[in-house]
NUVEX-473091 format. One record per residue: residue number from 1; x, y, z of N, C-alpha, C in turn. Coordinates in Angstrom, 2 decimals. Layout:
# residues N
NODE  seq     n_xx     n_yy     n_zz    ca_xx    ca_yy    ca_zz     c_xx     c_yy     c_zz
NODE  NUM        X        Y        Z        X        Y        Z        X        Y        Z
...
END
This chain:
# residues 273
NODE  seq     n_xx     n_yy     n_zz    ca_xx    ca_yy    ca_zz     c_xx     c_yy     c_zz
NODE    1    14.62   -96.07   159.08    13.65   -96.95   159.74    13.23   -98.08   158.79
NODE    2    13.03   -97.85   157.41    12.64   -98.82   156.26    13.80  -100.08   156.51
NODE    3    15.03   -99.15   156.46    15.72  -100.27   156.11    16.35  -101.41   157.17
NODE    4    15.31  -100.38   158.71    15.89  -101.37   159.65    15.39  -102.60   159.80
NODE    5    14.01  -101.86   159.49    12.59  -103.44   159.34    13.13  -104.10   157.97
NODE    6    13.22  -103.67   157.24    13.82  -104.90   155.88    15.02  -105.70   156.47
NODE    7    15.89  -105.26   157.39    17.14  -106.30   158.12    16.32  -107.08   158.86
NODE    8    15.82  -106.42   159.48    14.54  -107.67   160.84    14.45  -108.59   160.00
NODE    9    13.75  -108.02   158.86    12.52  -109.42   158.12    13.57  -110.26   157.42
NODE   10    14.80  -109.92   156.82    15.37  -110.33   155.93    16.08  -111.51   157.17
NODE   11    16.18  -110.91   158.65    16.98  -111.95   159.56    16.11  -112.65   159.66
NODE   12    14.92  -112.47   160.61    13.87  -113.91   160.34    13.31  -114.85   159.19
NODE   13    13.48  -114.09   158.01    13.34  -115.15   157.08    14.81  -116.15   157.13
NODE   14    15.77  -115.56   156.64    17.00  -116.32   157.11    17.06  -117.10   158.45
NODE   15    16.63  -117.32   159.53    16.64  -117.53   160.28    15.63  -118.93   160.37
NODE   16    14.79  -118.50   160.00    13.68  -119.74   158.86    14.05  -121.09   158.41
NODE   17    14.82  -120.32   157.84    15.87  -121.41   156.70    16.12  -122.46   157.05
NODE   18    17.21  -122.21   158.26    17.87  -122.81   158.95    17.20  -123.85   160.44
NODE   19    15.78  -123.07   160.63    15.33  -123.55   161.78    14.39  -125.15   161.20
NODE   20    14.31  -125.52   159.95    13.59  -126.57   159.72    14.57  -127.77   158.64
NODE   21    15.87  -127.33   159.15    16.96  -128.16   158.75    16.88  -130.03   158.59
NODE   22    15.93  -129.60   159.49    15.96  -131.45   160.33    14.56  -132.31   159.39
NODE   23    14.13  -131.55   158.17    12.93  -132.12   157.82    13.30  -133.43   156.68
NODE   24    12.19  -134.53   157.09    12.57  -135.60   156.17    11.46  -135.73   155.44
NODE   25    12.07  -136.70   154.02    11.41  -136.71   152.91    10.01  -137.42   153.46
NODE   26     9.71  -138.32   154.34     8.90  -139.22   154.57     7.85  -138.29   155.41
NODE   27     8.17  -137.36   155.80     7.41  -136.02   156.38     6.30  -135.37   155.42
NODE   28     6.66  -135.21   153.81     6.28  -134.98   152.94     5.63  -136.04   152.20
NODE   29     4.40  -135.13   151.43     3.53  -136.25   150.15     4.99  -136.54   148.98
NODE   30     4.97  -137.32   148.47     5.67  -137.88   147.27     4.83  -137.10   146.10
NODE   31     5.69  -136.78   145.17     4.96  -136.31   143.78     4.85  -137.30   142.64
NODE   32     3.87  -137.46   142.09     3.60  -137.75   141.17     3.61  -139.37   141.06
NODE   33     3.24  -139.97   141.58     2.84  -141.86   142.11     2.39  -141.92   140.65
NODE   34     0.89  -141.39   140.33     0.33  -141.80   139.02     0.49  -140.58   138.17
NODE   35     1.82  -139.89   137.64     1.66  -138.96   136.74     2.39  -139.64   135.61
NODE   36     1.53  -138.91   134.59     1.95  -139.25   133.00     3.45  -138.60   132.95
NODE   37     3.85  -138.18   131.48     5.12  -138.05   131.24     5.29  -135.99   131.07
NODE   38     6.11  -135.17   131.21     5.83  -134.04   130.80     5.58  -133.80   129.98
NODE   39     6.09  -134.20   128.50     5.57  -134.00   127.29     4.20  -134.76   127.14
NODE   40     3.66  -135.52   127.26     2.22  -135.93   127.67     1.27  -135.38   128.48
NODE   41     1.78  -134.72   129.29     0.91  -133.72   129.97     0.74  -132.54   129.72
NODE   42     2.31  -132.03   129.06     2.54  -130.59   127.96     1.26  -130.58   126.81
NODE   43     1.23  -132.24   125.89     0.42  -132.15   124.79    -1.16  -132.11   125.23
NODE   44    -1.33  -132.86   126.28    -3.04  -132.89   126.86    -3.31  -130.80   126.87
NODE   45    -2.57  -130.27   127.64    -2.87  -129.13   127.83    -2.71  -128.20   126.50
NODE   46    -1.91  -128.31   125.78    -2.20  -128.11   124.88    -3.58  -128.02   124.08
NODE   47    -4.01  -129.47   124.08    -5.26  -129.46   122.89    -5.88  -129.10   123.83
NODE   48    -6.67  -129.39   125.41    -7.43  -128.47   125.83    -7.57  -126.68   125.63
NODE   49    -6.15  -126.22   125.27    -6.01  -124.59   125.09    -6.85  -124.49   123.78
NODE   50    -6.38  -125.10   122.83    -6.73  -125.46   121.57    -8.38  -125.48   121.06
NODE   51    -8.94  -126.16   121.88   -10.25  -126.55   121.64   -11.04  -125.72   122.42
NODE   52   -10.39  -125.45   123.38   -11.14  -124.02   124.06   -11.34  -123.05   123.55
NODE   53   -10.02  -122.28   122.98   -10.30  -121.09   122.15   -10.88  -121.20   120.82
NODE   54   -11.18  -122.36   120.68   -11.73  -122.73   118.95   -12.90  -122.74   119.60
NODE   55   -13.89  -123.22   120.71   -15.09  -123.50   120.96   -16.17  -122.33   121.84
NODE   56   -15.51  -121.64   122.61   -15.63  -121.11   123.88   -16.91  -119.71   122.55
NODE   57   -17.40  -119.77   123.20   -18.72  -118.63   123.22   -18.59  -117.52   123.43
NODE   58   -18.90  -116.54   122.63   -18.82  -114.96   122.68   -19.19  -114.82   123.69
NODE   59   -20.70  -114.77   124.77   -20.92  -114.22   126.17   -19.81  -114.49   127.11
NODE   60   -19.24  -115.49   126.50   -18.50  -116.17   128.13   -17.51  -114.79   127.88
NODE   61   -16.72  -113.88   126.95   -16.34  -112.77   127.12   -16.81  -111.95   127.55
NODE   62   -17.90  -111.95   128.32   -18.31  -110.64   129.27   -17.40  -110.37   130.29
NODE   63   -18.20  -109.04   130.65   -17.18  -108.71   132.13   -17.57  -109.59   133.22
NODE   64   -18.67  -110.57   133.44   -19.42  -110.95   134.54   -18.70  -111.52   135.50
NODE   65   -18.56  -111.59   136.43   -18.12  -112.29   137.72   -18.44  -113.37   138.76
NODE   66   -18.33  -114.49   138.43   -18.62  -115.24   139.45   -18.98  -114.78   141.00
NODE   67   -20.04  -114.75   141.33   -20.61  -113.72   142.60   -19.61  -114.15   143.87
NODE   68   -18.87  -115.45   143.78   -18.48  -115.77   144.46   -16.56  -115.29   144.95
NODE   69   -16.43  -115.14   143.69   -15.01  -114.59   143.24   -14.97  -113.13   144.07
NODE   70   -13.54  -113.10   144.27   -12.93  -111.57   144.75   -11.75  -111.81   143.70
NODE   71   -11.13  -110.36   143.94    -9.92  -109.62   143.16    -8.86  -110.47   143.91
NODE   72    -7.81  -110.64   142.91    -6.50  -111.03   143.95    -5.79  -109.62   142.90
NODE   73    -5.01  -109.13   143.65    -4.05  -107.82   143.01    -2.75  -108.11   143.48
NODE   74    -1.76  -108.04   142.07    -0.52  -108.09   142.20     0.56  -107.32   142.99
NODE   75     0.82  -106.73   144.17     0.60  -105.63   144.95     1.87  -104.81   144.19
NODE   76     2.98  -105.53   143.45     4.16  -104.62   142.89     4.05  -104.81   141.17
NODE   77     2.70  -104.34   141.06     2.64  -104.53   139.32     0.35  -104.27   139.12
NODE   78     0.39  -104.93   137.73    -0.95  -103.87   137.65    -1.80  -105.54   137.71
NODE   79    -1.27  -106.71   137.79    -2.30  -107.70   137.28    -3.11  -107.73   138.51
NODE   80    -4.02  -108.10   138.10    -5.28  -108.66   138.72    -5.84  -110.23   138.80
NODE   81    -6.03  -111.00   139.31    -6.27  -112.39   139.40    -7.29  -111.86   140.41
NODE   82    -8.21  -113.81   140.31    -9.10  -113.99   140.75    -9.67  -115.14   141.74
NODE   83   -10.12  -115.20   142.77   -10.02  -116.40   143.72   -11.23  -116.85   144.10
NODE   84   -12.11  -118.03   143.94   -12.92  -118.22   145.27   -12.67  -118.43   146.74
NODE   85   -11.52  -118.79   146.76   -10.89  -119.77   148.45    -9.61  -119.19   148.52
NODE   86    -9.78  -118.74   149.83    -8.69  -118.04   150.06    -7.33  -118.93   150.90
NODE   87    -7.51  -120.28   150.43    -6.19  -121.16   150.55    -5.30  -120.76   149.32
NODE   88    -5.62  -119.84   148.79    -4.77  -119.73   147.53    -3.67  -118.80   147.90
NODE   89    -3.74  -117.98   148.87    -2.62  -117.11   149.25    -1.72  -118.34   150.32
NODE   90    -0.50  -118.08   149.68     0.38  -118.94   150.06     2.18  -118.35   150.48
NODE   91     2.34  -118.58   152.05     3.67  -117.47   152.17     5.06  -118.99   151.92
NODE   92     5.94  -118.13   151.92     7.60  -118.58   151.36     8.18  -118.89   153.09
NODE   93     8.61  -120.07   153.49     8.67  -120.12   154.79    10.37  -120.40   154.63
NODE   94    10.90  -120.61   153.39    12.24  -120.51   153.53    12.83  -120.70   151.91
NODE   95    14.14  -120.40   151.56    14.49  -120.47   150.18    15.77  -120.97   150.39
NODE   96    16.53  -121.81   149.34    17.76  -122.12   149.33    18.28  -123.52   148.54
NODE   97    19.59  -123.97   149.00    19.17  -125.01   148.06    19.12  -126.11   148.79
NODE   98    17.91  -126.83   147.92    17.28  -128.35   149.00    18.03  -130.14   148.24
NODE   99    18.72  -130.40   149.32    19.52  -131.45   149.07    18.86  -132.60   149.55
NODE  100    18.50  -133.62   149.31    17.43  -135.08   149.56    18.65  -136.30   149.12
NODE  101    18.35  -136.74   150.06    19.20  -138.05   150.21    18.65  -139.12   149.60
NODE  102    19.37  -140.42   149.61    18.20  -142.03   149.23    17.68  -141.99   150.47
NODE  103    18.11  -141.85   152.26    16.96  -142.24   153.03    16.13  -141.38   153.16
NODE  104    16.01  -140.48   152.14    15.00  -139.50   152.95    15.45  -138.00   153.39
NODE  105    16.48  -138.15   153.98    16.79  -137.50   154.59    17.04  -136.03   154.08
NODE  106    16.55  -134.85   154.66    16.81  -133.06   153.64    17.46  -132.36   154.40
NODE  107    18.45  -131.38   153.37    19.39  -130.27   154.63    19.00  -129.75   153.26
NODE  108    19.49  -127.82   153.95    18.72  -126.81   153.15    20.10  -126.23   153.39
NODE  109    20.91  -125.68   151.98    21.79  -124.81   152.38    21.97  -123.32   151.75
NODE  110    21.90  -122.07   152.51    21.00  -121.27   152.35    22.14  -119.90   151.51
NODE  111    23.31  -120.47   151.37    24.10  -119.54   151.10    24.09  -119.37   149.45
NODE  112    23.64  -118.82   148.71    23.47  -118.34   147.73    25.26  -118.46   146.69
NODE  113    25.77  -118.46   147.46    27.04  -117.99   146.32    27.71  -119.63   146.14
NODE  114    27.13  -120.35   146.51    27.50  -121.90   146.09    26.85  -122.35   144.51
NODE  115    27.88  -122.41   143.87    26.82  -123.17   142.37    26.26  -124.65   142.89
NODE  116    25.47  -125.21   142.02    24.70  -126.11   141.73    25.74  -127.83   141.77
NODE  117    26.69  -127.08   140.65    27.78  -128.07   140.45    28.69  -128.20   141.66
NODE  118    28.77  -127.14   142.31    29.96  -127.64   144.02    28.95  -127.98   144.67
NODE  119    27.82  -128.09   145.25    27.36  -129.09   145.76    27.25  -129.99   145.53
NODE  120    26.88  -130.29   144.37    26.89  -131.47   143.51    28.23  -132.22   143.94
NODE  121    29.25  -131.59   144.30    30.75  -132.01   144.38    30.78  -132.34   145.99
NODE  122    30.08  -131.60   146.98    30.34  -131.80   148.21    29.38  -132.95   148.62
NODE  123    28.21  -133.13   148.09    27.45  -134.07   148.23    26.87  -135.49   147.49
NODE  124    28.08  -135.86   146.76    28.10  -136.84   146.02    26.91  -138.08   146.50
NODE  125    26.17  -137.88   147.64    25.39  -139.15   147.70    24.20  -138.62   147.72
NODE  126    24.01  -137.17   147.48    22.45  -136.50   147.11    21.85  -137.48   146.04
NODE  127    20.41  -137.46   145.88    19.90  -137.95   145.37    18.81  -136.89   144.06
NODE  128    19.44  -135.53   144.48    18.54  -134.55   144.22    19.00  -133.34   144.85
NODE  129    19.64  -132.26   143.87    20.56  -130.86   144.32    19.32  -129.96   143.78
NODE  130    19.08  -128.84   144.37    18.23  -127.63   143.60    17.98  -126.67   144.00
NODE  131    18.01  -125.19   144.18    17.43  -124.19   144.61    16.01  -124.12   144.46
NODE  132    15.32  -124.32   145.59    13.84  -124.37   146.00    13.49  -123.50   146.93
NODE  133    12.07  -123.62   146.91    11.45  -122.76   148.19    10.29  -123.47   148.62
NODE  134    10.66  -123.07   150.20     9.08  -124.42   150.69     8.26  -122.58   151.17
NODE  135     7.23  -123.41   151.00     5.78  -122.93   150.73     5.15  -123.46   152.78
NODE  136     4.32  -122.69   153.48     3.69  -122.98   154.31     3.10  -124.43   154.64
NODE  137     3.05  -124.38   153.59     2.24  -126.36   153.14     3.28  -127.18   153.79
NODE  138     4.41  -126.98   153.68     5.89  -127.71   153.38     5.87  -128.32   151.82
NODE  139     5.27  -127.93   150.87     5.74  -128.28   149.43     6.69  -127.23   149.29
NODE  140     7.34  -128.07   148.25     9.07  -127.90   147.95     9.26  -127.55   146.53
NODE  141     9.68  -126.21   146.14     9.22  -126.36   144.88    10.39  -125.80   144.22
NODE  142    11.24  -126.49   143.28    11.87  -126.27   142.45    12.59  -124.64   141.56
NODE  143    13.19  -123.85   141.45    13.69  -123.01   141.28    15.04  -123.16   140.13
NODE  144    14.76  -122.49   138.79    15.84  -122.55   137.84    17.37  -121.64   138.92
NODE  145    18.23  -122.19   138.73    19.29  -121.83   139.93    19.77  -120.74   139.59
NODE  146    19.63  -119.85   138.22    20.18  -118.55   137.70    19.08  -117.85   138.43
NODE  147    17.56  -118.09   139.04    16.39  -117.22   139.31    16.94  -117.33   141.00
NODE  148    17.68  -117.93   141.57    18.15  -118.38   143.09    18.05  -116.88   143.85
NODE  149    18.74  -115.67   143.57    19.19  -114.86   143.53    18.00  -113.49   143.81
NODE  150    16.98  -114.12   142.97    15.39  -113.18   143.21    14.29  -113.82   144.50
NODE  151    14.90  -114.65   145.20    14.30  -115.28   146.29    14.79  -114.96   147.83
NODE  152    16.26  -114.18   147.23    16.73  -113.86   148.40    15.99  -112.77   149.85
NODE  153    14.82  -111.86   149.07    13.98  -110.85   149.59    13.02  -111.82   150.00
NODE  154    12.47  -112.70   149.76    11.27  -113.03   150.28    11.07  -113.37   151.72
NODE  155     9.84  -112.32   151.91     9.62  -112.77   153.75     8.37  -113.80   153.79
NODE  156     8.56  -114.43   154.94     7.32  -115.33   155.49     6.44  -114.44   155.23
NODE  157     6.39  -113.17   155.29     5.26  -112.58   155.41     4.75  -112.16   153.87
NODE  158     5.29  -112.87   153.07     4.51  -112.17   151.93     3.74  -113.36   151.16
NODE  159     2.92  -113.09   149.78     1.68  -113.55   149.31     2.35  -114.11   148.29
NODE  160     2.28  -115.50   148.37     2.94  -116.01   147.31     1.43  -117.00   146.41
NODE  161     1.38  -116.94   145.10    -0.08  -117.49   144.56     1.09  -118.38   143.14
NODE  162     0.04  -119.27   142.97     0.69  -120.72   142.22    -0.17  -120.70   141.28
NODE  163     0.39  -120.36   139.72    -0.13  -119.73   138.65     0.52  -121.38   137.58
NODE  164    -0.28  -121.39   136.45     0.25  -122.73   135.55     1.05  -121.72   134.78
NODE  165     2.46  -122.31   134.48     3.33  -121.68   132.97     2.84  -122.14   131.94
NODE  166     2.41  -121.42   131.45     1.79  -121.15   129.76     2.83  -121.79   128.65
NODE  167     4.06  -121.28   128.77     4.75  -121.90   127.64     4.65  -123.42   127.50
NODE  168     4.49  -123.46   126.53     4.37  -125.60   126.07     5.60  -125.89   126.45
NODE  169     6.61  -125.49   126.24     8.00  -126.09   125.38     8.93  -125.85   126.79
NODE  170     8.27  -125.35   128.06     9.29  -125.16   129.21     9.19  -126.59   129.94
NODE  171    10.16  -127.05   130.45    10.37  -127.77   131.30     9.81  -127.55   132.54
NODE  172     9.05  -126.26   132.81     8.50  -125.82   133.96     6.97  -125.83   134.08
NODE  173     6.41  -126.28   135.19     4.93  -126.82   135.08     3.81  -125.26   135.40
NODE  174     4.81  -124.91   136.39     3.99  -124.10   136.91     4.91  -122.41   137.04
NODE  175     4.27  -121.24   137.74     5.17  -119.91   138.27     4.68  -119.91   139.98
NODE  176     5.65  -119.82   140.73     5.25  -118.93   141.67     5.34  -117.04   141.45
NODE  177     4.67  -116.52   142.08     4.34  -115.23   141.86     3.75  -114.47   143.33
NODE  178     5.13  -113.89   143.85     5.24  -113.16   144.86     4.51  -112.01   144.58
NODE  179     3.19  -111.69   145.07     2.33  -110.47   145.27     3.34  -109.58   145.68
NODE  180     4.13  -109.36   146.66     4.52  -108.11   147.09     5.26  -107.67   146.31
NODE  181     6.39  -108.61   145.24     7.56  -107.89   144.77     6.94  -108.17   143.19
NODE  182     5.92  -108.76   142.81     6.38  -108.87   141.62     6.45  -109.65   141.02
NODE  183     7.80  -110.39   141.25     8.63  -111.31   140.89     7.75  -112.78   140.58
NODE  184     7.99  -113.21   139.03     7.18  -114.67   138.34     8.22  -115.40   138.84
NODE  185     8.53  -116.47   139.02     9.40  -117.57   138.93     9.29  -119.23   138.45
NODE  186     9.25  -119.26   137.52     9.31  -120.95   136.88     9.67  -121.75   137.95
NODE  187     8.49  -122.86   137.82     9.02  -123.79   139.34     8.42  -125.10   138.86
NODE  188     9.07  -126.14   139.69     7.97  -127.36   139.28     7.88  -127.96   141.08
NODE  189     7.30  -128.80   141.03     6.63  -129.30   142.25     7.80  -130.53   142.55
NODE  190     8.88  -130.42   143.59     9.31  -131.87   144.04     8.78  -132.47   145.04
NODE  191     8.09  -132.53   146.16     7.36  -132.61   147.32     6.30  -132.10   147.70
NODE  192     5.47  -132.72   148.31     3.90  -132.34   147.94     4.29  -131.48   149.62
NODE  193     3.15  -131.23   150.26     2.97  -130.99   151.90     3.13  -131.99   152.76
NODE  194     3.35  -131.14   153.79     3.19  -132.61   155.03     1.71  -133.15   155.13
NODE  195     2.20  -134.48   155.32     1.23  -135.33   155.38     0.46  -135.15   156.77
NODE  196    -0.88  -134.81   156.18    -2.02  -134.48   157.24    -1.91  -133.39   158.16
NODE  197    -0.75  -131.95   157.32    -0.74  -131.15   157.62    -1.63  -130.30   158.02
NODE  198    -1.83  -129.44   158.33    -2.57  -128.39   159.43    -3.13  -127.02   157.69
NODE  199    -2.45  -126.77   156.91    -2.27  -126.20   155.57    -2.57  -127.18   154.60
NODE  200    -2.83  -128.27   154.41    -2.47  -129.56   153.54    -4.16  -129.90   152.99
NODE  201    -4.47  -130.01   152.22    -6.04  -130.78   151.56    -5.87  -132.03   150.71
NODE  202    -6.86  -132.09   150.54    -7.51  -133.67   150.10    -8.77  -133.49   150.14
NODE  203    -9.15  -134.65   148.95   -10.18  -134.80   148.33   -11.28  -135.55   149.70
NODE  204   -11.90  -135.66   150.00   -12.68  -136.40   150.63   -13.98  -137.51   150.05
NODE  205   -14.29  -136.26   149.00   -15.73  -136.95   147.76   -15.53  -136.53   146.33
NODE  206   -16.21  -137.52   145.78   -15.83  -136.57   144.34   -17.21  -137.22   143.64
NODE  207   -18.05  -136.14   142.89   -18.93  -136.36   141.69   -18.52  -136.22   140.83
NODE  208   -18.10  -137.49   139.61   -17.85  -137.32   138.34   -18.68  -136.82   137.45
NODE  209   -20.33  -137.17   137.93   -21.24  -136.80   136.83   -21.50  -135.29   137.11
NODE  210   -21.40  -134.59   137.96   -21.34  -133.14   138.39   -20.10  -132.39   138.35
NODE  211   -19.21  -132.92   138.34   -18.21  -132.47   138.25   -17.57  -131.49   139.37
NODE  212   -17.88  -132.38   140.42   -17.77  -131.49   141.75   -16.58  -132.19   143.17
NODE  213   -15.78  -132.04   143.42   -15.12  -131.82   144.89   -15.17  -131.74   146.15
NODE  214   -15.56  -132.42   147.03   -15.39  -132.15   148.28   -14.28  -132.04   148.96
NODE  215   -13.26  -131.11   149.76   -12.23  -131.38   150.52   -12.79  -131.13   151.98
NODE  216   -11.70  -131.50   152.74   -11.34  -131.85   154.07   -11.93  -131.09   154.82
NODE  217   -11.70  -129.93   154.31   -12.25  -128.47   155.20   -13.86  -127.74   154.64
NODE  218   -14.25  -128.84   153.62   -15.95  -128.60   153.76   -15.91  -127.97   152.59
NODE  219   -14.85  -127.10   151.84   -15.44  -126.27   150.50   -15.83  -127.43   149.50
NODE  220   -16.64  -126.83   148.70   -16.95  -128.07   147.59   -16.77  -126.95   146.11
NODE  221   -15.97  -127.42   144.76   -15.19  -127.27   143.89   -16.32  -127.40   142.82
NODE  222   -16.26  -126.90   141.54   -16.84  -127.14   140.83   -15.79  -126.87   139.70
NODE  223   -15.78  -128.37   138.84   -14.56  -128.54   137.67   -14.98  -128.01   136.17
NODE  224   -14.10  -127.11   135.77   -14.74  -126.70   134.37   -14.57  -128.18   133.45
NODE  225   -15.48  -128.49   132.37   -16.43  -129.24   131.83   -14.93  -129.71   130.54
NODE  226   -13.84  -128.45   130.39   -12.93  -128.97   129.81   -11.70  -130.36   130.45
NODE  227   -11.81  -130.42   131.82   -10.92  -131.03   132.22   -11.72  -132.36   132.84
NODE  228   -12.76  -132.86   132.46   -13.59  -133.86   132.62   -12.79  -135.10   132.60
NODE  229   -12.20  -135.37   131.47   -10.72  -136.71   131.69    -9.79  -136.98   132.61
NODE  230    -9.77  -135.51   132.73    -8.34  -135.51   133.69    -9.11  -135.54   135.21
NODE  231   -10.39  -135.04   135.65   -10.88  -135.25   137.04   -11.32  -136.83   136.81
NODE  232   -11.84  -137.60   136.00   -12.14  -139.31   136.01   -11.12  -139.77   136.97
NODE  233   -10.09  -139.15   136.59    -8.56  -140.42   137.31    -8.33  -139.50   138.35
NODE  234    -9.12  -138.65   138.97    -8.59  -138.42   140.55    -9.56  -139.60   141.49
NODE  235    -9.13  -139.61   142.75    -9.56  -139.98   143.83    -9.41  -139.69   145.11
NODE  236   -10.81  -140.02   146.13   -10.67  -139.47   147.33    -9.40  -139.76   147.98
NODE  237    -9.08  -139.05   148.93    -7.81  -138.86   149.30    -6.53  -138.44   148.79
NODE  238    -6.42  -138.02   147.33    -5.64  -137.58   146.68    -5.07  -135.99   147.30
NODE  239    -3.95  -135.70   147.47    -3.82  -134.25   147.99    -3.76  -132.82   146.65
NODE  240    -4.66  -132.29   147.37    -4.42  -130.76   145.83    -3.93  -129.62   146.68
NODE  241    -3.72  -128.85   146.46    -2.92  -127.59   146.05    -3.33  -126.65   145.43
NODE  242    -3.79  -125.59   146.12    -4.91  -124.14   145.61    -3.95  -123.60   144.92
NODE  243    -4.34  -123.12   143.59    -3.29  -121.64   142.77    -4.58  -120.97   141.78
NODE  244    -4.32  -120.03   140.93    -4.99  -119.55   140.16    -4.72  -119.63   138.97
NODE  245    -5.94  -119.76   138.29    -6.17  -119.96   136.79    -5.57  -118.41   136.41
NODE  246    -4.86  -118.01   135.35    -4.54  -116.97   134.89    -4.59  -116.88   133.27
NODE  247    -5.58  -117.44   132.68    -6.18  -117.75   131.79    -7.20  -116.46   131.39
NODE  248    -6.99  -115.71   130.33    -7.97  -114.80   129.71    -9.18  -114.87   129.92
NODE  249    -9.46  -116.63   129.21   -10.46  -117.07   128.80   -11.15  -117.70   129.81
NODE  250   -10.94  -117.76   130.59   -11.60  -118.53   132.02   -11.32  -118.21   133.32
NODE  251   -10.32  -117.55   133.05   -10.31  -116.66   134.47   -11.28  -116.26   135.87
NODE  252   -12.49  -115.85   135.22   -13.32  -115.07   135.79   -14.36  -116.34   135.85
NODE  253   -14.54  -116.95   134.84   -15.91  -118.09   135.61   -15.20  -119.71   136.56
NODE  254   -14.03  -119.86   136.10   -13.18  -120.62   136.97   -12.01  -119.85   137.46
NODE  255   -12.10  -119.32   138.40   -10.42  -118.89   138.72    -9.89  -119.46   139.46
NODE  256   -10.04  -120.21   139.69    -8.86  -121.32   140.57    -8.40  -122.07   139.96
NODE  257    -7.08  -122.80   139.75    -7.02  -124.48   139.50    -6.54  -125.16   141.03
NODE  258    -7.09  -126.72   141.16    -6.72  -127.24   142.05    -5.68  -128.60   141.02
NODE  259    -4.03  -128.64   141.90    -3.29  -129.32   141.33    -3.34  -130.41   142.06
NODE  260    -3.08  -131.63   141.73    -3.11  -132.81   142.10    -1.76  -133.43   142.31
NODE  261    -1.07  -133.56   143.32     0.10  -134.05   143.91     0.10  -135.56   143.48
NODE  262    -0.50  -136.10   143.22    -0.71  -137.73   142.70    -0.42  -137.64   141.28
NODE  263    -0.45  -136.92   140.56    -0.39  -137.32   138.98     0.07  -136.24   138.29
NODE  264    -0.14  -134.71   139.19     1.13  -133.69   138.56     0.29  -133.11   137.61
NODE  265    -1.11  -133.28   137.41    -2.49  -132.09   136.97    -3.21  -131.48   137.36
NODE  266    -3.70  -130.52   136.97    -4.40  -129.55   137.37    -5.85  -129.09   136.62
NODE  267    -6.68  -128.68   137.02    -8.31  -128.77   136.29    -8.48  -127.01   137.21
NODE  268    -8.80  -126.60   136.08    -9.53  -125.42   136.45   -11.13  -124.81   136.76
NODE  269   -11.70  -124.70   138.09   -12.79  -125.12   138.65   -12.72  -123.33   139.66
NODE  270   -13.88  -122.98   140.24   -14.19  -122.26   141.11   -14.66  -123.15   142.53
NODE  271   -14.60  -122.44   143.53   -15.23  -123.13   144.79   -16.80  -122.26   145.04
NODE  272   -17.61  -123.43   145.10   -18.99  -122.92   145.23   -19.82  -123.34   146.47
NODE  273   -18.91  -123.93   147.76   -19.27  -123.70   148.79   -18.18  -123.61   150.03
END
């Protein structure tokens, strides 16, 4: 019986794949209009890590909890994360590899046993070859093509949460991290959501001197006091992207970060309404 429902799910996700064949780039936010360089954004985060753990205050190591915060639990492993807004649970609506044209234009081809380089060969006027996975949002997110292979299980139906990669020195910005299986995966962001999607946010207001957020759907954000530079250069209407802070050190009084599809940063903040 297990393994009849794992064929079901494994056919409708496959089935997925294929049913949003017809999507164009112009459908989607563009990434990164005003983003700095990776190694410039590698080094900013850096000295913020830096100056944090050199500055940060013995209490702030308590157990205490933002009253507002719940548990997020890794459901195939022991971690624990933490959320105010529950836009942060995010499902896998298809995996494979995503081919983008100069007009725009995207086909998804879902067969796994194709390398990187024969497409590359069949589609000489791509503009952009990669094993990705779109996200509910319709963001499109990048996949190292040896990890292609650990995406093959994922159902619509499972909990996918958007964590920052820690390593400096990776080419990779961020992890997705499938709650049900487990499974981390290094990813970077090529396509934001559909524009004025139904899943999709934006800024609406922003207090610099408070350091606070308004989006679309009424929650209002509160930005930890380290990423003060990097919230100056957002603006209303900018689109973000819920994931979690997975940070030792801040975890628990900010656990969210909201990423910014305009410039390819992220500020770690809780939602406080």
């Amino acid at each position: 019986m297990k393994n009849l429902i794992r064929w079901v799910g494994t056919f409708v996700f496959a089935f997925s794949i294929f049913s949003l064949a017809g999507d164009h780039a112009d459908d989607l936010l563009p990434v990164g209009k005003r983003a700095m360089s990776r190694a410039l954004r590698a080094e900013l985060y850096q000295d913020i890590a830096l100056r944090m753990q050199e500055e940060i205050e013995e209490e702030e190591g308590e157990e205490d909890i933002a009253s507002a915060a719940f548990g997020v639990e890794c459901l195939a492993s022991d971690k624990i994360y933490y959320t105010t807004h529950d836009g942060v649970f995010h499902s896998p609506y298809k995996s494979g590899y995503v081919i983008i044209f100069a007009d725009g234009c995207i086909e998804w081809v879902a067969d796994s046993s194709y390398s990187l380089k024969a497409l590359k060969q069949l589609y000489p006027l791509a503009v952009w070859v990669s094993w990705a996975v779109q996200l509910e949002d319709g963001s499109i997110w990048e996949i190292p093509e040896g990890d292609r292979y650990r995406t093959l299980d994922w159902f619509s139906s499972d909990s996918v949460v958007i964590i920052p990669n820690d390593s400096w020195f990776s080419s990779y910005d961020y992890k997705l991290v499938n709650r049900n299986t487990g499974v981390e995966l290094k990813t970077n962001l090529v396509l934001g959501p559909y524009v004025n999607g139904c899943f999709t946010h934006w800024i609406i207001d922003i207090c610099y001197a408070t350091r606070e957020i308004v989006l679309e759907d009424g929650s209002i954000w509160h930005v930890c006091g380290w990423y003060q530079d990097i919230l100056n250069s957002w603006l209303p209407g900018d689109v973000l992207i819920i994931g979690l802070n997975d940070s030792s050190l801040t975890m628990k009084e900010h656990p969210n970060i909201l990423i910014n599809v305009e410039d390819q940063r992220y500020v770690n903040c809780n939602c406080i309404y």
